[in-house]
N, C-alpha and C positions, 0 to 999 in steps of 0.2 A: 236740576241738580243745584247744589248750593256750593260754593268754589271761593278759597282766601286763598289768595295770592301772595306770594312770600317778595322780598324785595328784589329778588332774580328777576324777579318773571315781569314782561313788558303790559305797563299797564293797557297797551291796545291789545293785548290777550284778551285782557278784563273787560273792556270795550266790546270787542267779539264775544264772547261769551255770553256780558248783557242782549244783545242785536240777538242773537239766539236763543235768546227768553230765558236763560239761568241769571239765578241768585251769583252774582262772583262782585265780591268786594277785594280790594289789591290795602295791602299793610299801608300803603301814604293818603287813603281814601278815610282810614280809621285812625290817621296820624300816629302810628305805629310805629314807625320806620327804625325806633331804638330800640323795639321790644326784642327782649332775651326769646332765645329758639324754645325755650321750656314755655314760655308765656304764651306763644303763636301756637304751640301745639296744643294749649289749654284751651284757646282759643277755638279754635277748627273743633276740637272734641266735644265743646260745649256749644257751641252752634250748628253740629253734625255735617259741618263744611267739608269738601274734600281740599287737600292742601295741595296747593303747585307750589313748588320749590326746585329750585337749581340746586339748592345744600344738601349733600348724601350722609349728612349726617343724623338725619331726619329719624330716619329708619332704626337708628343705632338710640333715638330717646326713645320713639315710641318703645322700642322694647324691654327699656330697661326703665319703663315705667308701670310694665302690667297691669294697665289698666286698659280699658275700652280705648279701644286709638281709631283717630280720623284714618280714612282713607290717604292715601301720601302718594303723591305723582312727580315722583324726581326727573326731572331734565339734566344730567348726568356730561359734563365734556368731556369723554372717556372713559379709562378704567385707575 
């Protein structure tokens, strides 16, 4: 599977991930790190990445973008 890592997410995620033979590139690997949330989901959709992200706001472009959306993996610190 192929995996971008949003700037939440600990780049030894990314680390495991690769050791596990997936594609995962982390946003400070692509010197991203200032890229706007609309950019990184352009991102993930154009390279059919699936996205890890901590931001639950994720959920809330993909759909008010109706268009093809990446897969989205929120890590959520409650409700």
């Amino acid at each position: 599977m192929k995996f971008l890592a949003d700037m939440g997410i600990s780049p030894l995620t990314v680390e495991w991930l690769a050791e596990k033979g997936h594609d995962a590139v982390h946003l400070l690997d692509l010197d991203a790190s200032q890229t706007r949330d609309s950019e990184i989901l352009r991102r993930a959709r154009d390279e059919s990445r699936v996205l890890l992200t901590h931001a639950l706001d994720f959920s809330e472009l993909v759909a008010a973008s109706q268009g093809p959306s990446p897969a989205s993996l929120s890590f959520g610190y409650g409700t």
